[in-house]
N, C-alpha and C positions, 0 to 999 in steps of 0.2 A: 504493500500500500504506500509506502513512504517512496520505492520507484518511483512509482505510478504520480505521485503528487507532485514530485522533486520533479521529474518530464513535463506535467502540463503546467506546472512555474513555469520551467522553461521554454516552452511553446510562445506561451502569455505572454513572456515579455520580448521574446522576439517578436512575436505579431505587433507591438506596443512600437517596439522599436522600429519593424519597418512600415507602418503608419506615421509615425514622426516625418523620418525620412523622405515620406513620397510628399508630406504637407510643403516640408521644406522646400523638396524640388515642383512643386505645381506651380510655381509659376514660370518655368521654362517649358513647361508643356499646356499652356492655354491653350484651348481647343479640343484637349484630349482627356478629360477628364475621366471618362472611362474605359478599359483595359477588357473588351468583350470575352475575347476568349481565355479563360483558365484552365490549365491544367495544374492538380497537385495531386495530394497524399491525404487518406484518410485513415486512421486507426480508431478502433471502437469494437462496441456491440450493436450488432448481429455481426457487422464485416468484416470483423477481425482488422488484418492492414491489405490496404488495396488502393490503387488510382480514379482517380476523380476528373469530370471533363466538364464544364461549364461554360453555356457561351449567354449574353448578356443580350437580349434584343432591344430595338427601340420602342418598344411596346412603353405606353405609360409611362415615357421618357426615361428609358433606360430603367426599367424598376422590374421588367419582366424576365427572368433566367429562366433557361431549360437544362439539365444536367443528368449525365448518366453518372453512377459508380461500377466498378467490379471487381471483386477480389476473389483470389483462389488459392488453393494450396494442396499440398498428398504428402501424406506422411503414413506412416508406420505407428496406429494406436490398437494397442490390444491386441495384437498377432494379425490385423489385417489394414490392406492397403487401402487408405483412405485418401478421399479426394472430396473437399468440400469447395465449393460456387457461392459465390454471392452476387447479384444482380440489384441495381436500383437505378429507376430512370423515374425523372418527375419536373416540377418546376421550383422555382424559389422564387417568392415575393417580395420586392425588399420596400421595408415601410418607413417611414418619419422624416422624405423628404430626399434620403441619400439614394446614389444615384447607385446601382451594382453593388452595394456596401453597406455594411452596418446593419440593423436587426434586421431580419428574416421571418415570412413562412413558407415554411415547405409542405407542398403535396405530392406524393409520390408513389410506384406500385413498387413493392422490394418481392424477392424470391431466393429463400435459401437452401440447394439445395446437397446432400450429405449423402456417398455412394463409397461403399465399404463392401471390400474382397476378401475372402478368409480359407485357408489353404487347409482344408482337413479339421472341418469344424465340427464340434463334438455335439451329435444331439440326443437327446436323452428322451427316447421313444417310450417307456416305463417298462420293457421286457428287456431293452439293452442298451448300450452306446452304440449308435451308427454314427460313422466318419464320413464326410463327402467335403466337396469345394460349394461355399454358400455364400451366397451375397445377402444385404440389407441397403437397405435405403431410406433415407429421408426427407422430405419434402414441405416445406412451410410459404404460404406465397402471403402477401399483407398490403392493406392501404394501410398509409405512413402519413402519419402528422406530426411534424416537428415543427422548433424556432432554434433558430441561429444567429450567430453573431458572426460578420466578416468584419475583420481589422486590416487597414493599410489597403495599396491600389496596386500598385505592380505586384510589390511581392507580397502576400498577406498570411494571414492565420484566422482559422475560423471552427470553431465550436457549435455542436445542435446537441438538441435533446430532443426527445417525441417517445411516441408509441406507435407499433404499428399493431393493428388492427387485423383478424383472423383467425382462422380457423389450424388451432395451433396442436399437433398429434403430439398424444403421450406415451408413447409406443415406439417401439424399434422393430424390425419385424425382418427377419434373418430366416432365411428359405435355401435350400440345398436339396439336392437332386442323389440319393446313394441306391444303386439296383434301381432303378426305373422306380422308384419310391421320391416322391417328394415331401420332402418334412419341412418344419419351419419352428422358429421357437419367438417369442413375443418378448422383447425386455421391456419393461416401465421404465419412462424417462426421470430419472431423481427431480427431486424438485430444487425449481432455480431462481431464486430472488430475482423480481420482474416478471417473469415470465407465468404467464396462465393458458389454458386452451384456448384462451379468447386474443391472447395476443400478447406482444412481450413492449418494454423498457428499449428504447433508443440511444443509444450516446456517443460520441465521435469528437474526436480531434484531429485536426488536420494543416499542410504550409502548400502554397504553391506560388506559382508567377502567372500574371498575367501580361496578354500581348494586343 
């Protein structure tokens, strides 16, 4: 926890600092006050860390954003090969006058999805152990309401919180194929501060440049 706090100090005041900076230099850049397209970095829950794409239209004088996210990863948990996805595409509104910047809401559809390989998975039929190769899957899709905070113009730092909303499986569900016999076994998902069948807890930090 003290990480985790001691990093997003440190985000903080970098976003602090390169908002100072771009104030500074605005006035060699009249005319251009806004910086449409972004790309940066996001870290949080559900995304884990992944890349962020943001372009700025002139809708409602620059106050309308469309943005995708995506993160991915495979790793090695539990004796199988896992690969988990994260998608989010939606919009950001930015309110109180600033133009691409400063407070925020977002609307957005996210989709998280969780595919897990297991090499001689042990299933417990109640007359014996049958071994086979099994997979699991998991699948969460959600409308997403957040508010955020974007600091600085080129290069900036920005923070959201929300929830998203959905239909959210408490189940793991592991199926293998041994002698033309398909089996499958059902684990319960632990329970996760935030998170309910109705939908879970939002939160992300993030730095990038704009152009």
């Amino acid at each position: 926890m003290k990480k985790i706090s001691l990093l997003f100090a440190m985000l903080l005041f970098c976003g602090i600092a390169f908002s100072q900076e771009e104030e500074n230099k605005d006035s060699k850049r009249k005319g251009k006050r806004v910086f449409p397209f972004r790309i940066g970095v996001k870290a949080g829950i559900p995304n884990g860390v992944g890349g962020n794409i943001e372009y700025v239209t002139p809708l409602l004088n620059d106050r309308i954003a469309v943005f995708g996210d995506y993160s991915g990863f495979t790793a090695e948990i539990d004796d199988a090969d896992t690969k988990l996805q994260y998608y989010e595409f939606g919009t950001n509104i930015y309110l109180f006058g600033n133009k691409g910047r400063g407070v925020y809401g977002a609307l957005s559809y996210g989709k998280l999805n969780l595919d897990a390989e297991y090499n001689n998975y042990e299933f417990d039929t109640g007359s014996g152990i049958v071994t086979a190769d099994a997979k699991g899957d998991y699948e969460v899709s959600t409308f997403n309401v957040k508010a955020g905070l974007k600091m600085g113009k080129r290069f900036y730092f920005r923070t959201e919180l929300g929830y998203g909303f959905g239909d959210v499986p408490q189940e793991f569900v592991i199926t293998g194929t041994a002698n033309s016999i398909t089996e499958s076994e059902i684990i319960e998902i632990p329970e996760i501060p935030g998170m309910s069948e109705n939908g879970y807890v939002m939160f992300n930090i993030g730095f990038g440049i704009g152009f």
